[in-house]
C-alpha positions as CSV (number, residue, x, y, z in Angstrom):
1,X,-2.1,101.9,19.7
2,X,-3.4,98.9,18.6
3,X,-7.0,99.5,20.2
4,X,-10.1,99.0,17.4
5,X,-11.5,102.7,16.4
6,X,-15.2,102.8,17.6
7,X,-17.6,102.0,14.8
8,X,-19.9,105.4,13.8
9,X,-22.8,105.9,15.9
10,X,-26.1,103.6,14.6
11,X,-28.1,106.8,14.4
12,X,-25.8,108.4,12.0
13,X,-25.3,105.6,9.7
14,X,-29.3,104.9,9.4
15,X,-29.8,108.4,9.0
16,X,-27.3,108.4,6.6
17,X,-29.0,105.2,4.5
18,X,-32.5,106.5,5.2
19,X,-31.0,109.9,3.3
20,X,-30.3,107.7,0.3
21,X,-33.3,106.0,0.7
22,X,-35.4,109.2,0.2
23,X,-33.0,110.5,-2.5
24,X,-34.0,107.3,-4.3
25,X,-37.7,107.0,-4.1
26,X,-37.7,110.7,-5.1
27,X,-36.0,110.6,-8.5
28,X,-38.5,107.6,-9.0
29,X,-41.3,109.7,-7.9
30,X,-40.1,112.8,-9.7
31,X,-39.8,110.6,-12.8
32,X,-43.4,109.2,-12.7
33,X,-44.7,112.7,-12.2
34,X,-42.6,113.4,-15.3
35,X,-43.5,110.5,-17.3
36,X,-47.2,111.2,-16.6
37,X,-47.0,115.2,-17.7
38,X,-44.8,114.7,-21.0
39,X,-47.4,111.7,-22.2
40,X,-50.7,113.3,-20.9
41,X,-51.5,110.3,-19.2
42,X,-53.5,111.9,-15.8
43,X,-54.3,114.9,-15.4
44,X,-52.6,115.8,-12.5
45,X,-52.2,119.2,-10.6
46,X,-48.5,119.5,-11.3
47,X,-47.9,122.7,-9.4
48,X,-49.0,121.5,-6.5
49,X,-46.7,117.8,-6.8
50,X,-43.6,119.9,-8.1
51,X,-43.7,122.1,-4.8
52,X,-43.9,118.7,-3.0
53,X,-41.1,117.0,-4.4
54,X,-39.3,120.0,-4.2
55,X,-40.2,120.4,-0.4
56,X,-38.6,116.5,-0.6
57,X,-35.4,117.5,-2.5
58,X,-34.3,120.5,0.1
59,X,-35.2,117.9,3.3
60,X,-32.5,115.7,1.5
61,X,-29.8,118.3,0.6
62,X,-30.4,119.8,4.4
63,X,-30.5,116.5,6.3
64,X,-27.0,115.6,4.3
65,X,-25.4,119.4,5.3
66,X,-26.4,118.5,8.7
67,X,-24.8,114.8,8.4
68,X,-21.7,117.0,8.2
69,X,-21.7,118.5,11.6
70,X,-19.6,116.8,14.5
71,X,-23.7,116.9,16.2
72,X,-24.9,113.3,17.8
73,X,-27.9,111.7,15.7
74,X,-30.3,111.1,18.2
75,X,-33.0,108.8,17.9
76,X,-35.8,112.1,18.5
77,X,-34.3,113.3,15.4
78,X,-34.4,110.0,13.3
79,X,-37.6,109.6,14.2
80,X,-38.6,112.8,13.0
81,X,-37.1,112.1,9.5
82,X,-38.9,109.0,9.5
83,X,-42.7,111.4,10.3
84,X,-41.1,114.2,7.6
85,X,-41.2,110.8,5.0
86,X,-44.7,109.9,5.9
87,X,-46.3,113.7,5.6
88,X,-44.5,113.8,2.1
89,X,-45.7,110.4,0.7
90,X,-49.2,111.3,2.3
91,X,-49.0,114.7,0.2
92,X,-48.1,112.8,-2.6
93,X,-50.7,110.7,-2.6
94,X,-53.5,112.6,-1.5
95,X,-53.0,114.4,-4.8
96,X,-52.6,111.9,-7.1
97,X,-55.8,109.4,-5.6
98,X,-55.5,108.7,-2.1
99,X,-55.8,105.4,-0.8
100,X,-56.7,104.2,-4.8
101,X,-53.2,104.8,-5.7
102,X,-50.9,101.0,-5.2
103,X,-48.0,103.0,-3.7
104,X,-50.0,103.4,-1.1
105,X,-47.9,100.3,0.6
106,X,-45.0,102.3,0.5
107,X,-46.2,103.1,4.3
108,X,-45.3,100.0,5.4
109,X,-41.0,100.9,4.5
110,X,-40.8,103.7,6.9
111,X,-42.3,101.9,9.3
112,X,-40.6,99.0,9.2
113,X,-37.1,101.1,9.3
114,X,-38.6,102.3,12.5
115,X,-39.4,98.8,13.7
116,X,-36.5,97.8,13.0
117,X,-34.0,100.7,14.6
118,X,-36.2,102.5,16.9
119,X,-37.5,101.8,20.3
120,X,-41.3,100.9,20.0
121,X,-42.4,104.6,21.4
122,X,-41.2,105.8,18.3
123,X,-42.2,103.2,16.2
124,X,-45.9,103.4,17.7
125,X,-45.7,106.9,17.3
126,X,-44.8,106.4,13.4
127,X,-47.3,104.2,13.1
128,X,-50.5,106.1,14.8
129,X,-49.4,108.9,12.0
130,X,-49.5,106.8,9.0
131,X,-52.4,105.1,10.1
132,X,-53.8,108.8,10.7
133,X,-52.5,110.2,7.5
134,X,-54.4,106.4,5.6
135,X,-57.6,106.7,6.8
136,X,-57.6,110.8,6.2
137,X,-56.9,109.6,2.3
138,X,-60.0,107.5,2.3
139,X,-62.1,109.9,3.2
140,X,-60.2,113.0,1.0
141,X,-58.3,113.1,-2.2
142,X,-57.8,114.4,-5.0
143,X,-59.5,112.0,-7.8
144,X,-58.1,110.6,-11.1
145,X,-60.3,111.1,-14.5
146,X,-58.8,108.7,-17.0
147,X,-60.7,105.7,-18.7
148,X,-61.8,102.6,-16.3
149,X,-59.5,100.3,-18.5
150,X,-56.7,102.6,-18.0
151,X,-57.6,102.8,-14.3
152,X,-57.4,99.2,-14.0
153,X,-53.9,98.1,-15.7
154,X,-52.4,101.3,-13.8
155,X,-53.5,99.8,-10.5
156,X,-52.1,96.5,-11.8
157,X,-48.5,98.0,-12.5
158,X,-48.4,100.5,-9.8
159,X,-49.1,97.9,-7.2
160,X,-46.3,95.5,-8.6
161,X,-43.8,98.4,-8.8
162,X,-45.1,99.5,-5.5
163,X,-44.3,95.9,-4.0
164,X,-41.1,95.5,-5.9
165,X,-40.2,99.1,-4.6
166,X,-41.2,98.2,-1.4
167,X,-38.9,94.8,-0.9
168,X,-35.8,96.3,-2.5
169,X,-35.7,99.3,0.0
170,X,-36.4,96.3,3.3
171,X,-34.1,94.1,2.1
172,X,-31.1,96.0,1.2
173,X,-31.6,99.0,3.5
174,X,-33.6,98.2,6.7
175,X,-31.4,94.7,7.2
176,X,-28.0,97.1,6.7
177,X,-29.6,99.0,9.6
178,X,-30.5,95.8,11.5
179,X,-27.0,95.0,11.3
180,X,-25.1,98.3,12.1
181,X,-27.2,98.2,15.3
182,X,-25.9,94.5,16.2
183,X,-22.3,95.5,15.7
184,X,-22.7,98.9,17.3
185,X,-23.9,96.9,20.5
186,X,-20.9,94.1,20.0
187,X,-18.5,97.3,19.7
188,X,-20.4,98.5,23.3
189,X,-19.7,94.2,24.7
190,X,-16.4,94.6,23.9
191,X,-15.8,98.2,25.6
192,X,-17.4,97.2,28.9
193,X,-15.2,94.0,28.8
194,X,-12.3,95.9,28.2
195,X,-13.3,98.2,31.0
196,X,-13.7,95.5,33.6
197,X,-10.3,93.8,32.7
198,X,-9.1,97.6,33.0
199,X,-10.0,98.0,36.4
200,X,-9.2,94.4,37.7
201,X,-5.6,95.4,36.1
202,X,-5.9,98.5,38.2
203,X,-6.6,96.6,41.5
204,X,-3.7,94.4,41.2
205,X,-1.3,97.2,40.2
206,X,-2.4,99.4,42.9
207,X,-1.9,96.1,45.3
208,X,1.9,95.9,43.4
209,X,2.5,99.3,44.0
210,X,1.5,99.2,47.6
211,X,3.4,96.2,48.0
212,X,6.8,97.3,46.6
213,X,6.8,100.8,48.6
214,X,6.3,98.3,51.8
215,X,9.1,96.2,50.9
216,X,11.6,98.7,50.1
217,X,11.8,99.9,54.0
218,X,12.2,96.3,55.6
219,X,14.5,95.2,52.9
220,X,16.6,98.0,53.8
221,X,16.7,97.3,57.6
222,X,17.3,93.6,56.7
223,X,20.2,94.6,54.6
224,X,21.8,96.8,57.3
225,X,21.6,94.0,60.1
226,X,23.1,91.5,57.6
227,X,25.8,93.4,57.1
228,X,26.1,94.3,60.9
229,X,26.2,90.8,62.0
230,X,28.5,89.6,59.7
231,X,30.7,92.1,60.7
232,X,30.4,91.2,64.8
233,X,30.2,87.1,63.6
234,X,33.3,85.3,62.5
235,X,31.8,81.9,62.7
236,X,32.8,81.0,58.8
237,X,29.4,78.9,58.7
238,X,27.7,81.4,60.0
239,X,29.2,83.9,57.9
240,X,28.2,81.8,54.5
241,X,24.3,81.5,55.8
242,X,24.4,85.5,56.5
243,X,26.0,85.9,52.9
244,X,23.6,83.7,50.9
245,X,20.9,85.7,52.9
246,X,22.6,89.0,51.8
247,X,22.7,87.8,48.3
248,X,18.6,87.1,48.6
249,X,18.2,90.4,50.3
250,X,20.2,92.2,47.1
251,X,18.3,90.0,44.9
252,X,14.9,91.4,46.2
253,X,16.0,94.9,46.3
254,X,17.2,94.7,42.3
255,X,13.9,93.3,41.0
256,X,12.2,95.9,42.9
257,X,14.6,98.1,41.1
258,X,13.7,96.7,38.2
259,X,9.8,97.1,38.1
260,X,10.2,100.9,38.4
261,X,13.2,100.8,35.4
262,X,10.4,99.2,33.0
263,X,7.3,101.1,34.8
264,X,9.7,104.1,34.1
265,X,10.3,102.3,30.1
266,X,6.8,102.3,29.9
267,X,5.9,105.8,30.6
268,X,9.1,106.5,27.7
269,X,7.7,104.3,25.8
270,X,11.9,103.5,26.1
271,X,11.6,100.5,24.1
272,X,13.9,99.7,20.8
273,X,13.1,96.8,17.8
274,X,15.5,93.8,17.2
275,X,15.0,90.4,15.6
276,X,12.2,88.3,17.2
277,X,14.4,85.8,17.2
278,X,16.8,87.6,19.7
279,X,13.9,88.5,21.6
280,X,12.8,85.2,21.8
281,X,16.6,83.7,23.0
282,X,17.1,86.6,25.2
283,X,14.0,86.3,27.1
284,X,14.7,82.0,27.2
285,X,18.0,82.6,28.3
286,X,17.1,85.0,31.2
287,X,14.6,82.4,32.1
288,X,16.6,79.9,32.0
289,X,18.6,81.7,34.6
290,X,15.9,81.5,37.2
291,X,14.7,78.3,36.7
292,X,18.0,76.2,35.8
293,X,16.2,73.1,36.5
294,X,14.1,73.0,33.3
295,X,15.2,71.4,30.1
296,X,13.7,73.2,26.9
297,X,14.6,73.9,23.3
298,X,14.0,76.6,20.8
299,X,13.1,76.5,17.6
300,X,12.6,78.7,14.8
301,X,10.3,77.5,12.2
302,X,9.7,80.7,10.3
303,X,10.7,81.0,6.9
304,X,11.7,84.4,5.1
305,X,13.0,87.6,6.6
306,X,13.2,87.7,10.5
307,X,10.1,89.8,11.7
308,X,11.1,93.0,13.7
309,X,9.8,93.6,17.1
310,X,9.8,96.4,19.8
311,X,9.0,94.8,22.7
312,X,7.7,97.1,26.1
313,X,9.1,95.3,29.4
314,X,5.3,94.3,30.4
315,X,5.6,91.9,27.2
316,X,8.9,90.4,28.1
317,X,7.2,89.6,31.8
318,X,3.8,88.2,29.9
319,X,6.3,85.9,27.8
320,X,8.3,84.5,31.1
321,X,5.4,84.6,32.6
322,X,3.9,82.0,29.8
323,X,7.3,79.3,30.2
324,X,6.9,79.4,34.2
325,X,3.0,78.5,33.7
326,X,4.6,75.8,31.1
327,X,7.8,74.6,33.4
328,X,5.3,74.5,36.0
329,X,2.9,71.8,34.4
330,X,6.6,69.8,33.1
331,X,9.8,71.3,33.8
332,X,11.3,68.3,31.2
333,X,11.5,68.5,27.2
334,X,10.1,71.9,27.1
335,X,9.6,73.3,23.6
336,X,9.5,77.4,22.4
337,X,9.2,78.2,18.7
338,X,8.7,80.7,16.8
339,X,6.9,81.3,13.4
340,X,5.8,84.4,11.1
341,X,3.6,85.1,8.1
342,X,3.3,88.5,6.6
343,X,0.9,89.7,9.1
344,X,1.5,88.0,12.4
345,X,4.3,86.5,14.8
346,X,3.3,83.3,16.7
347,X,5.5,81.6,19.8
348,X,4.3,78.5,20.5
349,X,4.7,76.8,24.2
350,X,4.7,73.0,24.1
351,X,5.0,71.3,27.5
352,X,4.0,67.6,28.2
353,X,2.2,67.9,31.5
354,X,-1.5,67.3,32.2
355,X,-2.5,69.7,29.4
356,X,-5.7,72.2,30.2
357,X,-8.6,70.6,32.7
358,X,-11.8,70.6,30.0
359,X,-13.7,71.2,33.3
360,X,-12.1,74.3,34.5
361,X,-11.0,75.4,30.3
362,X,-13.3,78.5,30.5
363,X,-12.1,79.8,34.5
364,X,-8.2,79.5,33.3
365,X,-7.1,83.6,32.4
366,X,-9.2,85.0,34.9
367,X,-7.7,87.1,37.8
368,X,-6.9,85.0,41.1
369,X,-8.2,81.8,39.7
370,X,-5.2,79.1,39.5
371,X,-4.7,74.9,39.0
372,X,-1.5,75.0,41.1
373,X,-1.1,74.7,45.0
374,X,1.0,77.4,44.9
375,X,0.3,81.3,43.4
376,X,-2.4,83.9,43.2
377,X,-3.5,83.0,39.8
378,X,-2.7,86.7,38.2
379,X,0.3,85.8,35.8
380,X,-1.8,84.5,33.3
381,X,-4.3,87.0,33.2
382,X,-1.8,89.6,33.3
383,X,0.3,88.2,30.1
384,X,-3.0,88.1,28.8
385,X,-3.4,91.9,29.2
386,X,0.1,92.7,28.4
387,X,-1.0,91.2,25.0
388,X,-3.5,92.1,24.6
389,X,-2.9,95.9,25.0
390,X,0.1,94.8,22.3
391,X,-2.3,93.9,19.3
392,X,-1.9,90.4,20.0
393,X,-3.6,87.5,21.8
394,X,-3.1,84.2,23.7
395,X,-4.4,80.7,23.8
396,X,-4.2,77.8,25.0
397,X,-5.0,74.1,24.0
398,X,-5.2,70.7,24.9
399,X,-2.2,69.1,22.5
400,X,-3.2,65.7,21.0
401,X,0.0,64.1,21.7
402,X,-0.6,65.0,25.7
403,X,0.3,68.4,27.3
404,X,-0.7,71.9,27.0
405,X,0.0,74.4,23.7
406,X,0.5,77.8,24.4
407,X,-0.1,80.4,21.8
408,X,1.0,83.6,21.3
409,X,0.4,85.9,18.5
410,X,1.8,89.5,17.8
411,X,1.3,91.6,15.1
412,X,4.2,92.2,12.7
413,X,5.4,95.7,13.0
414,X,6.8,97.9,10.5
415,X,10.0,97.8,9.3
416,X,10.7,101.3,10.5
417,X,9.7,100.8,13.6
């Protein structure tokens, strides 16, 4: 529940900008055309530019009604918006002086919005039209009569409003683009990691499914002849090995038990919120249970109201999972903590073993890869997951008084949760 919302697709969010974009240089164009009609400036033929920028206002009202529908954006489409922008701007200046008027440069902003979010078919397909639509506007337009003097400081303003129109639109508008594309393609990074540590998770659970349905059938038989031979054996030494191995049997059989209780949890979503605190001592002390050789402390260094928590059984595993990786590396003067702010819970891990190998830093988390003798190398990958898939994360570092600091951070849930 936790899981980032994909961003809005590229396509939509361009189109979207390039909508503004055009909603933009028309009121600038509609306001020139006006300027020059109230003050008699050119004589211009004003039915023919009204129709146009028309034309351009119901392309911008229709493109945002279609911005509505649930329908993909495809790139065919943008591009075509892009061509629709070039025709218009080619109308509008093939009758207001061609290739003599200084907004001709405004060319060069569709075209670099195309550059910029396109693949190069459509961008050298945008840019064989303007070229096309250029050179037709050297060769025919409709001419401007005013005075040469006029003619001259016109050309001198146009072309810096032109310019300054020009830059304003690239650098605001076509570097937004730029960018929505860069984190639409981090969003995809991110999925397609997600998806491989999905299916390695899937692998090993379908492995520890495979595995426990084995073991329930040869536990069973075990358990029977146990009980069989200590009733035919009266030896009492014999008697106290066949108990302690009846005990071992039971104690098999109960944590396969158990991994179907949480699996079962899980699919309830069965889980309840308490203290992090009493998480935190009742998940130490059940360690503690199984590895009575370790000496650790706990500590809470939080200050304020204790965060709630609802911990699934999958995070309780990641967390014991976390102090045997730490016992393992120094089973002595082990030390848990556990501190809050208003937006996230950290438990901290500090053991005084060798601390993380700087060689081997970047391989530790990933499946079947392990630093002990012993082990597959999955229980730190899986608490990994487990937190993962819980909002939170994990990491670990090199402490700089010697051993290894493990971090992990939650997200602090609701208070009616």
């Amino acid at each position: 529940m936790f899981a980032a919302l994909p961003p809005l697709s590229a396509s939509r969010q361009n189109l979207w900008r390039l909508t503004l974009i055009r909603i933009l240089v028309l009121a600038a164009q509609a306001g020139s055309v006006g300027f020059a009609w109230l003050t008699h400036l050119l004589p211009l033929p004003w039915l023919a530019l009204v129709i146009t920028l028309a034309f351009s206002a119901v392309l911008c009202a229709l493109t945002a009604a279609r911005l509505r529908l649930p329908l993909p954006v495809t790139e065919f489409e943008y591009a075509v918006q892009l061509g629709c922008d070039l025709l218009i701007h080619s109308v509008l200046l093939y009758y207001s002086g061609g290739s003599t008027n200084p907004f001709v440069s405004y060319y060069l902003v569709p075209l670099t919005i195309a550059a910029v979010t396109l693949p190069w078919v459509y961008s050298l397909a945008l840019s064989g039209l303007a070229l096309v639509s250029y050179t037709f506007l050297l060769l025919r337009f409709y001419p401007l009569e005013t005075y040469p003097v006029a003619r001259e400081n016109m050309q001198v303003y146009g072309m810096w409003m032109s310019i300054a129109l020009a830059a304003g639109v690239i650098t605001f508008f076509a570097a937004r683009m730029a960018e929505e594309l860069r984190r639409q393609e981090q969003w995809r990074a991110q999925r397609r990691e997600e998806g491989l540590r999905d299916q390695q998770l899937l692998a090993v659970a379908t492995e520890a499914a495979g595995a426990a349905h084995e073991l329930g059938t040869p536990l069973a038989t075990m358990s029977v002849l146990l009980k069989e031979m200590r009733q035919e054996h009266r030896d009492p030494a014999l008697q106290e090995d066949l108990a302690l191995l009846q005990e071992q049997v039971q104690q098999c059989k109960q944590t396969l038990q158990q991994l179907v209780r949480a699996a079962e949890a899980n699919r309830r979503l069965d889980v309840t919120a308490r203290p992090v605190t009493a998480w935190l001592d009742e998940t130490c002390n059940r360690w503690h249970l199984m590895r009575p050789e370790v000496t650790y402390r706990a500590e809470v260094t939080g200050a304020g109201d204790i965060p709630q928590i609802a911990p699934p059984p999958d995070l309780t595993q990641a967390l014991l999972n976390l102090l045997n990786n730490a016992a393992d590396a120094c089973p002595d003067d082990l030390l848990a903590s556990v501190d809050w702010d208003d937006e996230n819970i950290f438990i901290r891990i500090r053991d005084h073993g060798a601390g993380v190998p700087l060689a081997i830093a970047e391989q530790i988390g990933k499946p079947f890869f392990t630093t002990k003798g012993k082990g597959f190398g999955l229980g730190l990958f899986l608490s990994k997951a487990s937190v993962t898939r819980a909002g939170g994360s994990v990491k670990l570092y090199r402490h700089e008084q010697g051993g290894t600091l493990t971090e992990l951070r939650l997200p602090v849930q609701p208070q009616e949760a």
